[in-house]
C-alpha positions as CSV (number, residue, x, y, z in Angstrom):
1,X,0.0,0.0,0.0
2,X,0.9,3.3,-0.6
3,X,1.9,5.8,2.1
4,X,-1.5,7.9,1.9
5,X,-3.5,4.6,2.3
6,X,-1.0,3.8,5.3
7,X,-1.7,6.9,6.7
8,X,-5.6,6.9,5.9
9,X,-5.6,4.2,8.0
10,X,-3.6,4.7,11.1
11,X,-6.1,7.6,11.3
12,X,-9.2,5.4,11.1
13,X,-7.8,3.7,14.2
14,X,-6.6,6.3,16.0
15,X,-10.7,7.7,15.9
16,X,-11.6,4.2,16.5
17,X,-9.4,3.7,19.3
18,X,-10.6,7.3,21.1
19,X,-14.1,6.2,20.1
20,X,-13.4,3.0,22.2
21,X,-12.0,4.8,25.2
22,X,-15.0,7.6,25.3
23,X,-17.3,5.1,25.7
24,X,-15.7,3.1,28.5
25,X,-17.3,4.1,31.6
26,X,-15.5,6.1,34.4
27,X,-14.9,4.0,37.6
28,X,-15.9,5.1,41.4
29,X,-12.9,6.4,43.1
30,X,-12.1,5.4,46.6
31,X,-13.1,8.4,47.9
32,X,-16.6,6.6,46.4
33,X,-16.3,3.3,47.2
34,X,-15.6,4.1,51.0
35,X,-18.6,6.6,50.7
36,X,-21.2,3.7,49.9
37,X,-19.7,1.3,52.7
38,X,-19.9,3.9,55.2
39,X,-24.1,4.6,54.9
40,X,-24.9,1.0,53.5
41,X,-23.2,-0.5,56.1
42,X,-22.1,-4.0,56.2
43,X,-24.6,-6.8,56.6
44,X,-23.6,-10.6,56.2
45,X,-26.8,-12.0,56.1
46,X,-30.4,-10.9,54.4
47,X,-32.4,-8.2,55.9
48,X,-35.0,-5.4,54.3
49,X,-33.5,-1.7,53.6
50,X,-35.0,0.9,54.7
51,X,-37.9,0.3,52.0
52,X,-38.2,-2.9,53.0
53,X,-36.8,-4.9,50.1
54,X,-34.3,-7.9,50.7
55,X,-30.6,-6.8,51.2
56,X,-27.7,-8.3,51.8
57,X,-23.9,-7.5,52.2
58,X,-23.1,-3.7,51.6
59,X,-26.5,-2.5,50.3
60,X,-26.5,-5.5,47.1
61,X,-30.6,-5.2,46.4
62,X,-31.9,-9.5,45.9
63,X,-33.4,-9.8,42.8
64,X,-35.0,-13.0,41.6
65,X,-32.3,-14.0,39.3
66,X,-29.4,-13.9,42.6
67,X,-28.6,-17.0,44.4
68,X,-29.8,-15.8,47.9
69,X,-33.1,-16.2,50.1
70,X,-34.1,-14.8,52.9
71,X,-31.7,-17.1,54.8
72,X,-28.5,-16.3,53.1
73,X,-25.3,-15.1,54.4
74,X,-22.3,-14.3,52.5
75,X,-18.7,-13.7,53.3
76,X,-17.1,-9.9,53.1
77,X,-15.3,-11.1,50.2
78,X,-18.3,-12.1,48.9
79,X,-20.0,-8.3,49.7
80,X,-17.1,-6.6,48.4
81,X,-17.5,-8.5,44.8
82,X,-21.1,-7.4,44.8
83,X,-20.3,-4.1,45.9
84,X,-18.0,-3.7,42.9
85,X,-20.8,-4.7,40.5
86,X,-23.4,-3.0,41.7
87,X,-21.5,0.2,41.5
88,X,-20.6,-0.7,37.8
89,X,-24.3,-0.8,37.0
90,X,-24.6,2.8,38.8
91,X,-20.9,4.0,36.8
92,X,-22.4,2.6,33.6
93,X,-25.7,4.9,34.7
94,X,-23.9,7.8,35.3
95,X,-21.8,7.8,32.2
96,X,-24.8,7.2,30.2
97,X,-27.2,10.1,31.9
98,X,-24.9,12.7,32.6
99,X,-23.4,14.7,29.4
100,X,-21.7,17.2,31.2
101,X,-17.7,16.8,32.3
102,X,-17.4,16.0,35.3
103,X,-14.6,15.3,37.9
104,X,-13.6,12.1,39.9
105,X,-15.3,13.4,42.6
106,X,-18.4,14.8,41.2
107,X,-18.7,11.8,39.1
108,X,-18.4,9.2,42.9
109,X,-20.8,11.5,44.5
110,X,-23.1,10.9,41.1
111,X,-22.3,7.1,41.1
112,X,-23.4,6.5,45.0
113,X,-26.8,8.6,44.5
114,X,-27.7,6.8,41.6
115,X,-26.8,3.1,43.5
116,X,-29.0,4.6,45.9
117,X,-32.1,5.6,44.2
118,X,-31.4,3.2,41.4
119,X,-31.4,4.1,37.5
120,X,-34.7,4.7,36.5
121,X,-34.7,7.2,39.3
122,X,-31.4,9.1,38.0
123,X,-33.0,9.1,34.4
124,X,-36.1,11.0,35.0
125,X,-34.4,13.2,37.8
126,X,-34.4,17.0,37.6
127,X,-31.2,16.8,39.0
128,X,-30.0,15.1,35.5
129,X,-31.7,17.7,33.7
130,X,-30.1,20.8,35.3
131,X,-26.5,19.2,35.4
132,X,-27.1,18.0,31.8
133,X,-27.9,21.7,31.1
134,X,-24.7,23.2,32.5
135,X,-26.2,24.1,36.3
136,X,-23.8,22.2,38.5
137,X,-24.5,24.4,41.2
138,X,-27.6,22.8,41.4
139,X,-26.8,19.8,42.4
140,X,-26.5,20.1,46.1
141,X,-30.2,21.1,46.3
142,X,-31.3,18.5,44.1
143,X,-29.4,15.5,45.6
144,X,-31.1,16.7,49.2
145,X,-34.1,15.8,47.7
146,X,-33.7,12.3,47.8
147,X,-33.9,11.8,51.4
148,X,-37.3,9.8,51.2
149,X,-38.1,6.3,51.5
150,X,-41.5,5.3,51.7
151,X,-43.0,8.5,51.5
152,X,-40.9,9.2,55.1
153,X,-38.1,11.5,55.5
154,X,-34.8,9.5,56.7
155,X,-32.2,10.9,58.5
156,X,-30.0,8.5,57.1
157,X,-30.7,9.7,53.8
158,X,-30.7,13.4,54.8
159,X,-26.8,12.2,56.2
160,X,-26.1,10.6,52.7
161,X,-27.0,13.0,50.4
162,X,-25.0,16.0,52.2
163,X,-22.0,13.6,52.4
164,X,-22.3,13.2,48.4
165,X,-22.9,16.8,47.9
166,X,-19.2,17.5,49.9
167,X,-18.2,15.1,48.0
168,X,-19.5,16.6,44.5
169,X,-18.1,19.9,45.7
170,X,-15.0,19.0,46.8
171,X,-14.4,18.6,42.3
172,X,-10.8,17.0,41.9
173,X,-10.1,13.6,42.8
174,X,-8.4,10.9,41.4
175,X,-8.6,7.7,40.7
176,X,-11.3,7.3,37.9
């Protein structure tokens, strides 16, 4: 081949390659990780959350298609594996919902909201609407929204979603 069809394609995959790596989703930093533990708490064997739906290990929500019953206990190893998945569903969420850059930080305090509330939740939020539109100092008063469960105000909630708005307005971080 000659050198301009050389060169025509070491571009292609140069965009491909960048096109891979933009759509890789970020990871929770430990600032994150240790976020989540800290209000989920660790539990070995099944109980109901706050909402009453089957839990077990750091916050992992049964569904039908897990291996556990309302007997179950698993080790920390165990929690610590689900942990990691569960926030790649919520990272993957993230990613997806919220166009606007967004720091290590900001992006962990995003990531343990939407594990929290769950998807959907994150989706049809006016909090995703005002980021996705630019308004990042909105976010603080959106997140303290989310401090319901069952209709009830939690304190426990109230306590999480401050700690994820010092942790979205800390910005910086590393680690993702």
């Amino acid at each position: 081949p000659d050198t301009t069809t050389k060169m025509k394609f070491i571009l292609l995959l140069a965009i491909a390659l960048a096109l891979l790596a933009s759509t890789e989703a970020k990871k929770a930093n430990q600032a994150t990780v240790d976020l989540v533990k800290n209000f989920e708490g660790w539990r070995s064997c099944t109980y109901n959350d706050a909402a009453g739906l089957p839990t077990i290990g750091y916050g992992h929500l049964i569904t039908k298609n897990d291996p556990y019953n309302s007997n179950s206990c698993i080790s920390k190893s165990e929690g610590e594996s689900l942990l990691r998945k569960d926030l790649g569903s919520a990272e993957s969420c993230i990613s997806k919902q919220i166009t606007t850059s967004l720091s290590c930080n900001e992006f962990g305090a995003l990531v343990s909201w939407a594990f929290n509330v769950g998807c959907g939740n994150v989706g049809s939020s006016t909090l995703k609407k005002k980021l996705n539109g630019g308004d990042k100092g909105s976010v603080c008063s959106e997140l303290k929204r989310w401090n319901k469960a069952g209709g009830k105000t939690l304190s426990g909630l109230t306590r999480r979603r401050q700690a994820e708005c010092d942790l979205f307005s800390k910005g910086g971080g590393s680690g993702c």
